[in-house]
VEXDREN-2710 file (C-alpha; in Angstrom, 1 decimal):
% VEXDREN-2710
k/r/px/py/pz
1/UNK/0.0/0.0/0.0
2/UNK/1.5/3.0/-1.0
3/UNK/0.9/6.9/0.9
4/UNK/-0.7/7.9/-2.1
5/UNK/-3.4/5.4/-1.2
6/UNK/-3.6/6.4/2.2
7/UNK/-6.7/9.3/3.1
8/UNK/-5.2/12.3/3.8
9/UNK/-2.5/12.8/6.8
10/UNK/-0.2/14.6/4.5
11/UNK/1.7/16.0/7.6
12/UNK/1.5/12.9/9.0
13/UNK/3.2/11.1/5.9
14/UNK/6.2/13.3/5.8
15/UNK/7.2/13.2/9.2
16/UNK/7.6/9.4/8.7
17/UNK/9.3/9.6/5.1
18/UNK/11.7/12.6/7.3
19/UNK/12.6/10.1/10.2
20/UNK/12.9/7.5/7.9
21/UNK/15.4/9.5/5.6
22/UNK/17.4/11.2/9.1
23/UNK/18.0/7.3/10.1
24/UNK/15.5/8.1/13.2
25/UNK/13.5/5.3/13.3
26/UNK/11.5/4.5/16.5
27/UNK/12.3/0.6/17.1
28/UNK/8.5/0.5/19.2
29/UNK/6.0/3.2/17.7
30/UNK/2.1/3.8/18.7
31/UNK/0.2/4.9/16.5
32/UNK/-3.0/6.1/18.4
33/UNK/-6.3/7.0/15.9
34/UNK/-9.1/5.3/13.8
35/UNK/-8.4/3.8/10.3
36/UNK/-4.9/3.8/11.2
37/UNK/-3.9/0.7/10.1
38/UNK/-3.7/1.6/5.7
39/UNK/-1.2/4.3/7.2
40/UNK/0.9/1.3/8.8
41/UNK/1.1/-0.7/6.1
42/UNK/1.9/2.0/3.5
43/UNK/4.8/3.2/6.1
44/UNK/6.2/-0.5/6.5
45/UNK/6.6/-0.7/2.6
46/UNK/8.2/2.9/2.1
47/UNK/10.9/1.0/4.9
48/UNK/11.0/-2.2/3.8
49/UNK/11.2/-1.1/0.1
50/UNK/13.7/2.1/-0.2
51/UNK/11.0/3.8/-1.8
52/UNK/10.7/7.7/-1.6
53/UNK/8.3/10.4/-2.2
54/UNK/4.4/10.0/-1.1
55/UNK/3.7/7.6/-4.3
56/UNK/6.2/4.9/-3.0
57/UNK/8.4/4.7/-6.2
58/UNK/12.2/4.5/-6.9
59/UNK/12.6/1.1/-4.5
60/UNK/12.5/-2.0/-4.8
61/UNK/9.9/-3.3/-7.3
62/UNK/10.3/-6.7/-6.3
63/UNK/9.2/-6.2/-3.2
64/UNK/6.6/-3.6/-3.7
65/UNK/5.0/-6.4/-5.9
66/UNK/4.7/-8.4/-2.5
67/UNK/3.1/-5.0/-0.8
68/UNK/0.2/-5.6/-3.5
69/UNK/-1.2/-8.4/-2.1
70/UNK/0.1/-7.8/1.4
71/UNK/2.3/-10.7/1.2
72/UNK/6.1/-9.5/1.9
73/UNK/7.8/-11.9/4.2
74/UNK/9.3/-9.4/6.8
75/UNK/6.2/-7.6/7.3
76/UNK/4.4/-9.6/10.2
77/UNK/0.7/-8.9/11.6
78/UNK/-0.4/-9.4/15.2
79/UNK/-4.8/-9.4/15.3
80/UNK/-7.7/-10.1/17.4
81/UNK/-8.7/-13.8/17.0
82/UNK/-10.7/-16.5/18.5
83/UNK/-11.7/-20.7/17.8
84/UNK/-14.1/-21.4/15.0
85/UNK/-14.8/-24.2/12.6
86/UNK/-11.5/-24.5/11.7
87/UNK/-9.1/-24.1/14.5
88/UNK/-10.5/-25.8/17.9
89/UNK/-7.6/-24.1/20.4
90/UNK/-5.5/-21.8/20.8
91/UNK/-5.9/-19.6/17.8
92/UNK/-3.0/-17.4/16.6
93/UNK/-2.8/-14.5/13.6
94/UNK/-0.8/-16.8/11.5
95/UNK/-3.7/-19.3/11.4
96/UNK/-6.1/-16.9/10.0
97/UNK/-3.6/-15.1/7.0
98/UNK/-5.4/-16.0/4.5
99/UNK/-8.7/-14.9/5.7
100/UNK/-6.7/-11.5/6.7
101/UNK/-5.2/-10.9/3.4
102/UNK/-8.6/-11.1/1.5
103/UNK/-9.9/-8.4/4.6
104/UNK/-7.1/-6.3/3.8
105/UNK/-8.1/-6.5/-0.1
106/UNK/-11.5/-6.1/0.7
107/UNK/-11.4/-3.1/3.0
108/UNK/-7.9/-1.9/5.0
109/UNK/-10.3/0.6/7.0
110/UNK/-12.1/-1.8/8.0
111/UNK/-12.8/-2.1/11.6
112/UNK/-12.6/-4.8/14.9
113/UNK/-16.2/-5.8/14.0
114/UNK/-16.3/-6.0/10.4
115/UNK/-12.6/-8.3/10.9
116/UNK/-15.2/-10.2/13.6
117/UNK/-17.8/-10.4/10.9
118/UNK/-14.9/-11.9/8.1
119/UNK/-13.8/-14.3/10.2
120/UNK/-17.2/-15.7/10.8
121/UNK/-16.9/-15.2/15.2
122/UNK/-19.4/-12.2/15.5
123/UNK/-20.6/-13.9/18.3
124/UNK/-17.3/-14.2/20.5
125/UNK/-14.8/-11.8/21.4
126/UNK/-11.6/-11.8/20.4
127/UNK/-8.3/-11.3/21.7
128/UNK/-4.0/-11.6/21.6
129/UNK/-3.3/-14.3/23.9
130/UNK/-0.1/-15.3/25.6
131/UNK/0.3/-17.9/22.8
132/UNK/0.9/-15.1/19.5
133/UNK/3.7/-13.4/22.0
134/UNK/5.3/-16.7/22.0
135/UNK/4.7/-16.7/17.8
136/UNK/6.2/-13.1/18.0
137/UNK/9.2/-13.9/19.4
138/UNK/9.4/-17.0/17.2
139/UNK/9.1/-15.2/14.2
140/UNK/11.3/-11.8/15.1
141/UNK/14.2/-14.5/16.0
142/UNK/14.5/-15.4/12.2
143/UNK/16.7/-13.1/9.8
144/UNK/15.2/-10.6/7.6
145/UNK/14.6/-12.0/4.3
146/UNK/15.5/-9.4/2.2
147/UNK/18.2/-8.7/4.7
148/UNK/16.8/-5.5/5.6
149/UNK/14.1/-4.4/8.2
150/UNK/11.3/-6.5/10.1
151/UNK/8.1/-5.1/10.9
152/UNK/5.7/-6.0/12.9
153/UNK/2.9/-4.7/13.2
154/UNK/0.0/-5.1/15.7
155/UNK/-3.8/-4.5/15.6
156/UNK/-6.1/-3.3/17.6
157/UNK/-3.2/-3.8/20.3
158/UNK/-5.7/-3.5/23.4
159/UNK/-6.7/-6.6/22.9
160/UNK/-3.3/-8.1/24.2
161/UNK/-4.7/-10.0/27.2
162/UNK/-2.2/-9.1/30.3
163/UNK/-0.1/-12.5/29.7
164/UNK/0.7/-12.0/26.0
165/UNK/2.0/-8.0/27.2
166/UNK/4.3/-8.8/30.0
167/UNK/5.6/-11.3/27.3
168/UNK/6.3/-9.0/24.9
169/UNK/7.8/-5.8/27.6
170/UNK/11.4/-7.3/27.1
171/UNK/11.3/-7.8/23.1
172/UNK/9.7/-3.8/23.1
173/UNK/12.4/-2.2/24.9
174/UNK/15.0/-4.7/23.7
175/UNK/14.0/-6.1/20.0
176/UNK/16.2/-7.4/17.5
177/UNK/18.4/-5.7/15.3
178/UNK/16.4/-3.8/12.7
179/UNK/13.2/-4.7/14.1
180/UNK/10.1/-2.0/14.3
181/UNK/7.2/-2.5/16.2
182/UNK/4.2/-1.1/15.0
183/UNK/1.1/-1.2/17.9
184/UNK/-2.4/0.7/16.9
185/UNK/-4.8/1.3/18.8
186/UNK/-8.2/3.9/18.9
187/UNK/-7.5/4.2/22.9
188/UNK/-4.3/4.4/24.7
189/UNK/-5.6/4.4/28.1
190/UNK/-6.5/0.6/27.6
191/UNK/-3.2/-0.4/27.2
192/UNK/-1.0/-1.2/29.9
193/UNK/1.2/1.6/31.1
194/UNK/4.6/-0.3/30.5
195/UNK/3.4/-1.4/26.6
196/UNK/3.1/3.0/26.4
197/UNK/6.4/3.4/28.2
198/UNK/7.8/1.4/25.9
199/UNK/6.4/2.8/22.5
200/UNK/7.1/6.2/20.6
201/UNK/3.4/7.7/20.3
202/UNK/2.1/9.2/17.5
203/UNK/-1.4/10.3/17.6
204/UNK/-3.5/10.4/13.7
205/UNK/-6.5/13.1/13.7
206/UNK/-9.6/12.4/12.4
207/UNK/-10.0/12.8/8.6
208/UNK/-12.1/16.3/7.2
209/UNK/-15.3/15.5/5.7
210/UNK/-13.8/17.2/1.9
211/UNK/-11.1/14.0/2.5
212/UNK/-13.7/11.8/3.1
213/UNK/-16.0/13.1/0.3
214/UNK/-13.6/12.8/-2.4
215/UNK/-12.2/9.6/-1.2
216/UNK/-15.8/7.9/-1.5
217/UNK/-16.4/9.9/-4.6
218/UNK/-12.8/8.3/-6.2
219/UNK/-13.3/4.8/-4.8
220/UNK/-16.8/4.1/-5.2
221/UNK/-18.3/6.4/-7.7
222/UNK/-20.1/8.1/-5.7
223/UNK/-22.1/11.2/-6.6
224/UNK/-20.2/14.1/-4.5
225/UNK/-23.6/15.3/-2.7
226/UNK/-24.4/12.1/-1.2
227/UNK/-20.7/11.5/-0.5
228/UNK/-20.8/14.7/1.8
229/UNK/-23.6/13.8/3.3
230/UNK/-22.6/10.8/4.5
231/UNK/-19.2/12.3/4.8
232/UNK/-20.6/14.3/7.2
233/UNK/-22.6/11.5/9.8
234/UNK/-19.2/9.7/9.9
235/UNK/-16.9/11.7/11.9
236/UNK/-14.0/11.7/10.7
237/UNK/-13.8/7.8/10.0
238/UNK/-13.1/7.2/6.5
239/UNK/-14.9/3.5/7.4
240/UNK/-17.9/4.7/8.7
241/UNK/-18.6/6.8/5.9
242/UNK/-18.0/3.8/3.6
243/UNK/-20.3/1.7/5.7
244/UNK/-23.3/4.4/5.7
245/UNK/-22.6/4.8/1.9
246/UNK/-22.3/1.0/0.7
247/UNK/-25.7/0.7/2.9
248/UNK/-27.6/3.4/2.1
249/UNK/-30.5/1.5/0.6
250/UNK/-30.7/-1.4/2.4
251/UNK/-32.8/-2.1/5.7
252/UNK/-31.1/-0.5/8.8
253/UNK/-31.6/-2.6/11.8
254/UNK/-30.1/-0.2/14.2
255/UNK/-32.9/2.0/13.5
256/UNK/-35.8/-0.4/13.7
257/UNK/-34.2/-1.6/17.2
258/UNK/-34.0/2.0/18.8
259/UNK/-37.3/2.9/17.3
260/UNK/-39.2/-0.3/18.9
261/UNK/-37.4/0.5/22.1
262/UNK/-38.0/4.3/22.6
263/UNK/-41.7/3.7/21.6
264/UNK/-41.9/0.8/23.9
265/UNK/-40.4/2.3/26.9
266/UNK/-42.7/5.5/26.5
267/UNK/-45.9/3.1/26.9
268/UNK/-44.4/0.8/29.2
269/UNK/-45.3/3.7/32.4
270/UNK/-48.1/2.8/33.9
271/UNK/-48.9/0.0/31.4
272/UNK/-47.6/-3.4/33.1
273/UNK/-48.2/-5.2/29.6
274/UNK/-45.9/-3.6/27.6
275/UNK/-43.3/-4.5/29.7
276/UNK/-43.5/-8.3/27.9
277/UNK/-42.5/-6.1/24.5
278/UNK/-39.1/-5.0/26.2
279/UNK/-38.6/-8.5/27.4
280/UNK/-38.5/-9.5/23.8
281/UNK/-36.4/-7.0/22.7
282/UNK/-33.8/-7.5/25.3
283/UNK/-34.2/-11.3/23.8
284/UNK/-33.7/-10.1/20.5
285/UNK/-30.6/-8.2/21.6
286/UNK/-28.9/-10.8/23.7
287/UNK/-29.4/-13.2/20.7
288/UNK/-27.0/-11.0/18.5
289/UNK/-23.1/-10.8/18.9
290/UNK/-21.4/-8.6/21.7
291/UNK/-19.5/-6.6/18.9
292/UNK/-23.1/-6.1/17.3
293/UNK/-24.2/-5.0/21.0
294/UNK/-21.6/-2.4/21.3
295/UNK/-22.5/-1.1/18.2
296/UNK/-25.9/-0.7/18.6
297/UNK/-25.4/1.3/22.1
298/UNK/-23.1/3.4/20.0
299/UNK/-25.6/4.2/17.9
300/UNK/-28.1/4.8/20.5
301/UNK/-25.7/7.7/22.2
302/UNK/-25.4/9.3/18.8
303/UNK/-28.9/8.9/18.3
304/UNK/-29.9/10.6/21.4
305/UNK/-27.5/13.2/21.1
306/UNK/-28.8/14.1/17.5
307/UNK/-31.9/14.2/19.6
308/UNK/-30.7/16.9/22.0
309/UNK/-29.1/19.2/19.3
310/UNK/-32.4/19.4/17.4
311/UNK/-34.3/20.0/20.8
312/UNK/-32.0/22.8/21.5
313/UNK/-32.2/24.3/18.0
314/UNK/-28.9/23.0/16.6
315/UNK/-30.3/21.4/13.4
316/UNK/-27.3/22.6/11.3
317/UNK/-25.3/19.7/13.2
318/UNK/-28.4/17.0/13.0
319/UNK/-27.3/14.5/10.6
320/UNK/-29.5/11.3/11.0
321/UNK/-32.2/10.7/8.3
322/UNK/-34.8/7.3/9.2
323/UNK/-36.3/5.3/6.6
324/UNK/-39.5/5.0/9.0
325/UNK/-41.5/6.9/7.6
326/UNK/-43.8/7.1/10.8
327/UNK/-40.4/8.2/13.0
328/UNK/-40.3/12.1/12.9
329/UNK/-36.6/12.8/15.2
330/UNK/-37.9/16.5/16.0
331/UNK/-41.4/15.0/17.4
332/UNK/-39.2/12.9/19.8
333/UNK/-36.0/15.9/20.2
334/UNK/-38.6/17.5/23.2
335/UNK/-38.5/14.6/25.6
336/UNK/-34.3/14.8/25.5
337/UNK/-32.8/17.8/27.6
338/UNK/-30.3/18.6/30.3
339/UNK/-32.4/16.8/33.1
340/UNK/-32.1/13.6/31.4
341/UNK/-29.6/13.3/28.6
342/UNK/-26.6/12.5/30.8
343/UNK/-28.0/10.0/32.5
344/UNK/-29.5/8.1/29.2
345/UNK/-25.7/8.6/27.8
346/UNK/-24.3/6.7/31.4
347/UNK/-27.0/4.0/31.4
348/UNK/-25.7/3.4/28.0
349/UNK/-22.2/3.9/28.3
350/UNK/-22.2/1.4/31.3
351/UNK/-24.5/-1.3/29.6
352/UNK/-21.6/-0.7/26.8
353/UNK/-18.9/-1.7/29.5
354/UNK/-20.7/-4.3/31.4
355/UNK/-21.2/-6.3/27.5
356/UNK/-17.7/-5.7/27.0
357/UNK/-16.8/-7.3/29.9
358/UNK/-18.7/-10.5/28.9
359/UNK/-21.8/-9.4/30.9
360/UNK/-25.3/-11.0/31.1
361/UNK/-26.6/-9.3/27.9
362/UNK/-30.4/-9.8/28.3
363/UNK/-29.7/-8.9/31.8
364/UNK/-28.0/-5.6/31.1
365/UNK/-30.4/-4.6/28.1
366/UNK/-33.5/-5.2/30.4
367/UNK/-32.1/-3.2/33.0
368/UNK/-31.1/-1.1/30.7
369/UNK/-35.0/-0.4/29.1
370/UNK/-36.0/-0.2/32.4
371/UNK/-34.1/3.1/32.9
372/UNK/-34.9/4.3/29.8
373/UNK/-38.8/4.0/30.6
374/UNK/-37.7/6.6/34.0
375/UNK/-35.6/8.9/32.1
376/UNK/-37.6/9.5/28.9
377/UNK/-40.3/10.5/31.4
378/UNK/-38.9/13.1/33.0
379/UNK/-39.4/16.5/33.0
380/UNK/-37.3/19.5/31.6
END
């Protein structure tokens, strides 16, 4: 992947062609910010290469032929997995390359959950178990095979359960000759203070909308005013806006979940029955992956909040359109204010914790419908 192909982060891209031209080159680097990882891979190759310039050219065309279909033997990924069909115990990255190589293809922005929906274990969580620190060190220990550089990089590195990180503390601070370490991660506060101590950070802003515009407008033809539009909802993450774009016209299920539930939870006072209907829908959530969960309480927060703004006359920064054609968002904006919308925002923050922390999930949704039926009631 060259820099060319990489959204945006001009600045960005010549600070690491500059170290990598001055001979500074961080052996342990974090690289903190969504959609990171094309940025990664497109820095690995301008190292691993001897290319130059933001288009990648003037190296070695051997091995940029490898970049293509993300194949080059010294560059090494670390990701999320967990068992399936195919591999009963103790699942490693190198088990699942071939699956990870057509994600890359597909999408390089793609995200934890879409990788979760590839791989076919929606359903579980993954992680980067003390068994891939052991494959790291196996696989650092071998000579470069171009006789240059090593890279490793490392995805979604909060996921490093505690074993598999004090296993790697001594190869960070002390790798191999010519070996970098690249860790990325959307939030450094989850990783463990001596992985950070240990790493050079560098933090990636979110993309501008005009980036994401033109970059859905060049890679999928899209007509520029409904690139901006979705450009817009996406916030900053190139990914997102590829998501909302790619389903624009199909059925949203988000939106038929949070619709049910608001509408449920406003009868459900003083009406005992009703209660049975957000019964079901916690059963229909808790039947649906924990990755799906988290998603769908994300949704919720921006969905209330886009609620708020329009209730307190912001409309220029309301974004979300329904397909319901029976769901008007400024009919519903009144009952969200500042008596209740922190609250809904903690009730679903903390349901978002307690499922990522393999909680109860029909548990935590019915509690958490149960709040929602108090606060949506409550007056300004």
């Amino acid at each position: 992947m060259l820099f060319s192909d990489v959204l945006g982060l001009d600045y960005i891209k010549n600070h690491l062609i500059t170290s990598v031209h001055n001979g500074r080159i961080p052996h342990a680097q974090l690289f903190v910010g969504q959609g990171v990882l094309p940025l990664a891979i497109a820095y690995s190759q301008y190292l691993l290469c001897g290319n130059s310039g933001f288009e990648n050219t003037e190296g070695n065309a051997s091995c940029n032929l490898k970049f293509n279909k993300f194949s080059h033997p010294d560059l090494h990924f670390v990701y999320p997995v967990a068992t399936n069909e195919k591999i009963k115990s103790h699942p490693i990255s190198n088990h699942f390359a071939e699956e990870w190589r057509a994600f890359l293809l597909e999408n390089p922005y793609g995200n934890l959950f879409d990788w979760y929906n590839h791989l076919g274990i929606e359903n579980k969580q993954g992680n980067i178990s003390v068994d891939e620190a052991q494959d790291i060190v196996k696989s650092l220990s071998l000579k470069s095979y171009e006789g240059g550089y090593k890279v490793m990089i490392i995805w979604v590195a909060e996921k490093m359960n505690s074993p598999c990180a004090n296993k790697l503390l001594k190869i960070l601070e002390e790798p191999p000759e010519k070996t970098v370490f690249i860790l990325i991660t959307e939030d450094e506060e989850l990783l463990l203070t001596t992985i950070k101590s240990r790493c050079q950070l560098l933090k990636i802003p979110l993309l501008p909308e005009e980036i994401l515009a033109q970059g859905l407008v060049q890679r999928e033809n899209a007509p520029y005013t409904l690139a901006k539009d979705f450009a817009r909802q996406a916030s900053g993450d190139y990914n997102t806006a590829l998501r909302l774009y790619r389903n624009s016209k199909e059925n949203h299920q988000f939106e038929d979940w949070v619709i049910f539930w608001i509408r449920a939870a406003f009868r459900a006072k003083g009406n005992k029955s009703v209660i049975n209907d957000l019964l079901s829908w916690s059963d229909t959530l808790a039947s649906t992956g924990r990755e799906a969960q988290k998603k769908f309480l994300d949704y919720c927060i921006s969905f209330f909040r886009q609620a708020m703004l329009l209730n307190y006359q912001v409309p220029s920064l309301v974004y979300l359109q329904f397909k319901d054609p029976k769901f008007a968002l400024e009919n519903f904006a009144p009952f969200i204010h500042g008596e209740n919308i922190l609250e809904i925002i903690d009730a679903l923050e903390t349901a978002n914790y307690h499922i990522e922390r393999n909680g109860n999930a029909k548990i935590i949704f019915t509690d958490l419908s149960i709040q929602l039926t108090r606060l949506l009631h409550k007056k300004p």
